[in-house]
C-alpha positions as CSV (number, residue, x, y, z in Angstrom):
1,X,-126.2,-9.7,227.3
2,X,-125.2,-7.9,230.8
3,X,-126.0,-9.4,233.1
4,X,-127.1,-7.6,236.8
5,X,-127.6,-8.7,240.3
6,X,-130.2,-7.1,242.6
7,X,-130.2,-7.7,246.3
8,X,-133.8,-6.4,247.5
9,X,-135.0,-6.5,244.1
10,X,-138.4,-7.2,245.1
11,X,-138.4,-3.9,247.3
12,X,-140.1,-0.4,246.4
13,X,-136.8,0.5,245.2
14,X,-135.5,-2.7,243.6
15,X,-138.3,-3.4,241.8
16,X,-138.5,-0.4,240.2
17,X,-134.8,-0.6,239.2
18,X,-135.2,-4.3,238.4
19,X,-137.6,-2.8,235.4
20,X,-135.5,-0.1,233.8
21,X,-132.5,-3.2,233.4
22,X,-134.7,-5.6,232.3
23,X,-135.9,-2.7,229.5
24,X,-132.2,-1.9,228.6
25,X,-132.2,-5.8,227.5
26,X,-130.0,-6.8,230.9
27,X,-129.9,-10.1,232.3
28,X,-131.8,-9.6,235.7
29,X,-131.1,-12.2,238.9
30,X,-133.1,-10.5,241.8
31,X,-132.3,-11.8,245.8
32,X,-134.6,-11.0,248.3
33,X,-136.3,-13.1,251.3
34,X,-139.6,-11.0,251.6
35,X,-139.1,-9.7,254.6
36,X,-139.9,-6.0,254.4
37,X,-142.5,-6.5,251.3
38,X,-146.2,-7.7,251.3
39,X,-146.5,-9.0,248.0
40,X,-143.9,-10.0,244.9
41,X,-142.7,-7.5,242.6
42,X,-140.4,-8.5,240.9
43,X,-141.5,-8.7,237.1
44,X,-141.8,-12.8,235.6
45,X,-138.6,-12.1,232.6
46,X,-136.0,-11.7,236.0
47,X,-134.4,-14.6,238.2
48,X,-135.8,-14.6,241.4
49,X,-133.8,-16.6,244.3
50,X,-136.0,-15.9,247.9
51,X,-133.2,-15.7,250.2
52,X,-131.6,-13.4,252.4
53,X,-128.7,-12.0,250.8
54,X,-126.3,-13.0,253.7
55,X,-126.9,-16.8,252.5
56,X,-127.0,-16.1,248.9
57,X,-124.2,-18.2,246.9
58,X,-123.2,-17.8,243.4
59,X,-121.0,-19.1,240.7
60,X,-121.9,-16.9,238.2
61,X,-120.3,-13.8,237.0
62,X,-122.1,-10.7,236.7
63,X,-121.9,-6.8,235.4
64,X,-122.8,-5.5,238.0
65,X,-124.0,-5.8,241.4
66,X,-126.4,-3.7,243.5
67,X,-127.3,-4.2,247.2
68,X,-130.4,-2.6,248.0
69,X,-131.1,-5.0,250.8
70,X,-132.1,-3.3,253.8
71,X,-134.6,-2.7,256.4
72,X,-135.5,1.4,255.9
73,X,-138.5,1.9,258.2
74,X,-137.4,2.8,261.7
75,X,-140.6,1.2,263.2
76,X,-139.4,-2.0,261.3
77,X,-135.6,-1.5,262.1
78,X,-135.7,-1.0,265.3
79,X,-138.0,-3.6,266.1
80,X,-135.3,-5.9,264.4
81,X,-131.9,-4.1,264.8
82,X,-129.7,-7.5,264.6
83,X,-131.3,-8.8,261.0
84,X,-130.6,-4.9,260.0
85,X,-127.1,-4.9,261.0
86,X,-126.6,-8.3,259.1
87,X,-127.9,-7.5,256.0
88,X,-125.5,-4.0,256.4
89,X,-122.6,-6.0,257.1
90,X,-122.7,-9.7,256.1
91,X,-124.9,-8.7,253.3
92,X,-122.5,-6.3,252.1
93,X,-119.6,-9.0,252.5
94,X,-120.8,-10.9,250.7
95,X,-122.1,-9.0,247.8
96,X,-118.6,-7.1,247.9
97,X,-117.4,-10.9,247.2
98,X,-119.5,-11.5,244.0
99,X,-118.6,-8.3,242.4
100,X,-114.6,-8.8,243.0
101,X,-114.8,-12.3,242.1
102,X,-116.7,-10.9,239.2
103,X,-114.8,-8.0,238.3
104,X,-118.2,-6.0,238.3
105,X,-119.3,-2.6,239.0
106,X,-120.5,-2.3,242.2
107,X,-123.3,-0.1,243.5
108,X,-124.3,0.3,247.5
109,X,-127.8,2.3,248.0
110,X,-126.9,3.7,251.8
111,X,-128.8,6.4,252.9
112,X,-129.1,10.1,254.7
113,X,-129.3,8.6,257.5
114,X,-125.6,8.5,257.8
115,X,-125.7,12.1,258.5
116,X,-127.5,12.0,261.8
117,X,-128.8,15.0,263.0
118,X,-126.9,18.0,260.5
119,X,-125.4,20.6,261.6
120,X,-125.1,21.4,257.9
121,X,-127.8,22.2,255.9
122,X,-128.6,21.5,252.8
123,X,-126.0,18.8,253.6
124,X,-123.1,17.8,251.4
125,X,-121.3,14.4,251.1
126,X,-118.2,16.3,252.8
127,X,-119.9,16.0,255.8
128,X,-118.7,13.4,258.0
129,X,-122.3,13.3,260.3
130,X,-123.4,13.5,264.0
131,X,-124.4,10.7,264.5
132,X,-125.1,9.0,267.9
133,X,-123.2,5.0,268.0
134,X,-125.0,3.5,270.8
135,X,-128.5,5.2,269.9
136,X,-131.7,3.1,269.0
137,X,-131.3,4.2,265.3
138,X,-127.7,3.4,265.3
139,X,-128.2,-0.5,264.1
140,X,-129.3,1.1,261.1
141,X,-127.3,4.3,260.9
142,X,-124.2,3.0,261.9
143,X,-124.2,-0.3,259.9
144,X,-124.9,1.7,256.9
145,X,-121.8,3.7,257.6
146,X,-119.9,0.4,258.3
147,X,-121.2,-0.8,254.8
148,X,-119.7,2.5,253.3
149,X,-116.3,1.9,254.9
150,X,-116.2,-1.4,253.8
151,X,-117.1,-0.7,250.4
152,X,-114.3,1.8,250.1
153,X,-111.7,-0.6,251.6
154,X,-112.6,-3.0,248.7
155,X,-111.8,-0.2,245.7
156,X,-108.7,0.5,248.0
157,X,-107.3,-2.7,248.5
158,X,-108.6,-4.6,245.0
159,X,-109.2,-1.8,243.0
160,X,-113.0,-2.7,242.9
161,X,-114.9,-0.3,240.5
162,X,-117.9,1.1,243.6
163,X,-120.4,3.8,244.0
164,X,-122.1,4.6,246.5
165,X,-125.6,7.1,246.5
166,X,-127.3,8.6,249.3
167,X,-130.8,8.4,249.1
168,X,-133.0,11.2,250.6
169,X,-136.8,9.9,251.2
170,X,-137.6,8.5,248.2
171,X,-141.5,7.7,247.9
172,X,-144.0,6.9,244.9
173,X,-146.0,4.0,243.6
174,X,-145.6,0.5,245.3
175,X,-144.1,2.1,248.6
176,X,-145.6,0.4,251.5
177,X,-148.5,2.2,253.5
178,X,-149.3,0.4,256.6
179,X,-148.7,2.0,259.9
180,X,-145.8,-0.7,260.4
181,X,-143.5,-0.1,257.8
182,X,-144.1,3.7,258.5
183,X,-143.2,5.2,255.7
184,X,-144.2,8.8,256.2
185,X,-145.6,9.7,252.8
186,X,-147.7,6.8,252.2
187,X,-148.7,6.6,256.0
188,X,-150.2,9.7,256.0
189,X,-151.8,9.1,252.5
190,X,-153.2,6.1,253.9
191,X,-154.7,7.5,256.8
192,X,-156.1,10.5,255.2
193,X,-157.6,8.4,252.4
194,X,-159.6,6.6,255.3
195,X,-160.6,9.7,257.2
196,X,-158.2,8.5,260.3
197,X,-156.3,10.8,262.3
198,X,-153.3,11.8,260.7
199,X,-150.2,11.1,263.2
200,X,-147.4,13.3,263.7
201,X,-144.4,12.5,265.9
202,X,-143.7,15.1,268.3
203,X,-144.3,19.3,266.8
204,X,-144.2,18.4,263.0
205,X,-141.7,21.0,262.9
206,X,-138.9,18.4,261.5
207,X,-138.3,18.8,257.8
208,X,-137.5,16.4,255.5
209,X,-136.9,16.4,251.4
210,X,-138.4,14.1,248.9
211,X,-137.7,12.2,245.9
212,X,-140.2,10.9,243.0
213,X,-138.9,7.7,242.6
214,X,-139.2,7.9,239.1
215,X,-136.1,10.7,239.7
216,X,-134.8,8.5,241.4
217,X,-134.4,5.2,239.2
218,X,-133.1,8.2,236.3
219,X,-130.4,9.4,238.9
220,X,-128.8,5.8,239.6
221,X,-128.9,4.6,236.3
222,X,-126.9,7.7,235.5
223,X,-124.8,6.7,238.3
224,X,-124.3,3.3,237.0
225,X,-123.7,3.5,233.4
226,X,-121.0,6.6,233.8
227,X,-117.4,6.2,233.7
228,X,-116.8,9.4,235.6
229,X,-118.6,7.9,238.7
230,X,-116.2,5.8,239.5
231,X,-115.4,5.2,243.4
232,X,-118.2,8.2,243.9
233,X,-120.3,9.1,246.8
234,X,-123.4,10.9,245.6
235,X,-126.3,12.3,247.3
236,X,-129.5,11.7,245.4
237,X,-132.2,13.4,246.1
238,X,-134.0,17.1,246.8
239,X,-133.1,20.1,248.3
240,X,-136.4,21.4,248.9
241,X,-137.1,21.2,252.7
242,X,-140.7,20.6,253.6
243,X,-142.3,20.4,257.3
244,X,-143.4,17.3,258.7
245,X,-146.7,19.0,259.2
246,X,-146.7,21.1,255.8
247,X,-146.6,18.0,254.4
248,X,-149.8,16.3,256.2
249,X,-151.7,19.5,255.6
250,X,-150.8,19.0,252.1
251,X,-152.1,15.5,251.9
252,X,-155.1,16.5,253.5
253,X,-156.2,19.2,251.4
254,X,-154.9,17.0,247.9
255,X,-157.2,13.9,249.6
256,X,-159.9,16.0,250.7
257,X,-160.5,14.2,253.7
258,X,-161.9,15.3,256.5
259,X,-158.8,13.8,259.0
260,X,-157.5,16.0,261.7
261,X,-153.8,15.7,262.7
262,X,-152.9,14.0,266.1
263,X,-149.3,14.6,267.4
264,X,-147.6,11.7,269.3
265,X,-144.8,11.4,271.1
266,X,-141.5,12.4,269.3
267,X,-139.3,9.7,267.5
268,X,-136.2,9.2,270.1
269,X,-133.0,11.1,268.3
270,X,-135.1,11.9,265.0
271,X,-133.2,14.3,263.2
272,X,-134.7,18.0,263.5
273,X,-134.0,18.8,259.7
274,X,-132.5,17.0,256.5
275,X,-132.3,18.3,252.8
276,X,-130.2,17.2,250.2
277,X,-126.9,19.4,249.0
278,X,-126.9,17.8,244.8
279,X,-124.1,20.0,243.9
280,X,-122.4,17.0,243.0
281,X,-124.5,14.6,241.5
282,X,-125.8,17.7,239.0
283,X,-122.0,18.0,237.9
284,X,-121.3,14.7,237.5
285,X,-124.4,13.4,236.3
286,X,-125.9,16.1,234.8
287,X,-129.3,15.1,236.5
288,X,-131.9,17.2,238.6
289,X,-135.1,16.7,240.0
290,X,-138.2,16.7,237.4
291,X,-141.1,15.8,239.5
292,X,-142.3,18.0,241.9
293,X,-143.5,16.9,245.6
294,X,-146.9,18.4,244.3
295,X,-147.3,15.9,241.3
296,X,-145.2,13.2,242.8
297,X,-147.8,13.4,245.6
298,X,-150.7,13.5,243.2
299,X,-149.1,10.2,241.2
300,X,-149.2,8.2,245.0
301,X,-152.3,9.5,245.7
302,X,-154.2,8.1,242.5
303,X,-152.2,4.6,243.0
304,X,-153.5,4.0,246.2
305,X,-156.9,5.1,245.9
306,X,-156.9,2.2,242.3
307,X,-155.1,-0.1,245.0
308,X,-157.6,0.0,247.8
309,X,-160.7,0.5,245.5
310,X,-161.7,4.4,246.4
């Protein structure tokens, strides 16, 4: 039996992906210390080990190795930018470490956010970013970019088998709604579903693209199980761009609530636009997008109305 190790298994993400192993019959060990979830996820047939993945020690040898570990919220990373760095750079160490001494495939979920503030749009993985160092954002955008150099001086120096995806605002079932962890999907589910005022940073005008995470969990089990993804950077996600306040006046019309949207202060250095360039990861993969935002929204909609009882 394979055997797989999870770093923020018991995330939106992880959990997810800790099901579709433990379904292919894999050997699941899951390492996470609760600190960005509000409840545990992670299904009873996995190992679970609470503990933050910079202190996690291991003898055993494993297939493969995925860090998902991370803090993705900017409310919640910025609020904690040291405990973000670590678990983007002594995190990564560390789970660099297992897989060589393992001689596993390796799999690092960074993130768009790499890309800053694109000149470039949609934007390919050619593009190096423009992205500001000393910024608030950067403890999270910069560490992640550390993580990818890092990554790639392990498969240069030991030959380490890694892939690396991009993620592009994945959202769906399970995702975390309160105003904290600020998600935007969910929040503004959340606050629609409860007649509150919807809140928008700064004109709405930002776009962003989405991903069902169901599209999601198909793309990077793709990613994993392919030979031909070897040492890969992929973007995973959409290239649909929608509005920040497109999408709110879609949630409102989908929730029929009776919320009116309040604009707050923009986000410092919150990028003006990002979609998702998936030239790559369609020729390599042979994967595309199946759900669209319309019925991914409709999916998230109906789980949190069952969740809070509407």
């Amino acid at each position: 039996m394979s055997k797989m190790l999870i770093s923020g298994g018991n995330g939106f993400l992880g959990s997810y992906l800790c099901e579709k192993a433990l379904d292919n019959d894999f050997e699941v060990t899951v390492v996470d210390n609760l600190s960005t979830s509000k409840e545990r996820q992670v299904p009873k047939e996995a190992t679970f080990v609470k503990k933050p993945i910079e202190k996690f020690n291991t003898n055993t040898r494993f297939d493969f190795v995925i860090h998902l570990a991370a803090r993705p919220s900017p409310e919640d990373y910025i609020k904690n930018p040291l405990s973000t760095i670590d678990s983007n750079d002594i995190g990564t160490r560390n789970m660099l470490e297992i897989a060589r001494k393992s001689g596993a495939t390796f799999m690092y979920t960074s993130t768009s956010e790499v890309y800053g503030d694109p000149k470039i749009l949609p934007i390919p993985e050619t593009y190096f970013g423009y992205v500001n160092p000393n910024g608030i954002r950067s403890c999270y955008d910069e560490s992640k970019r550390f993580s990818e150099a890092l990554i790639k001086a392990y498969e240069r120096q030991y030959g380490l088998d890694v892939r690396i995806q991009r993620p592009f605002n994945v959202y769906g079932p399970r995702i975390r709604e309160d105003g904290f962890y600020g998600r935007v999907i969910p929040r503004f589910i959340d606050q629609a579903l409860r007649n509150k005022s919807i809140t928008v940073h700064g004109d709405g005008k930002q776009t962003r693209s989405f991903l069902y995470v169901s599209d999601w969990v198909d793309a990077t089990w793709k990613f994993l199980m392919n030979n031909r993804a070897k040492g890969k950077v992929l973007n995973i996600g959409n290239y649909r761009e929608i509005s920040i306040l497109e999408l709110a006046e879609l949630i409102i019309n989908k929730t029929s609530s009776r919320s009116k949207i309040v604009h707050l202060q923009s986000r410092e250095e919150d990028p003006k636009r990002r979609a998702a360039d998936i030239t790559q990861v369609r020729k390599i993969l042979k994967w595309e997008p199946k759900i669209s935002l319309d019925r991914g929204l409709e999916y998230t909609i109906n789980w949190l109305k069952e969740k809070k009882n509407l």
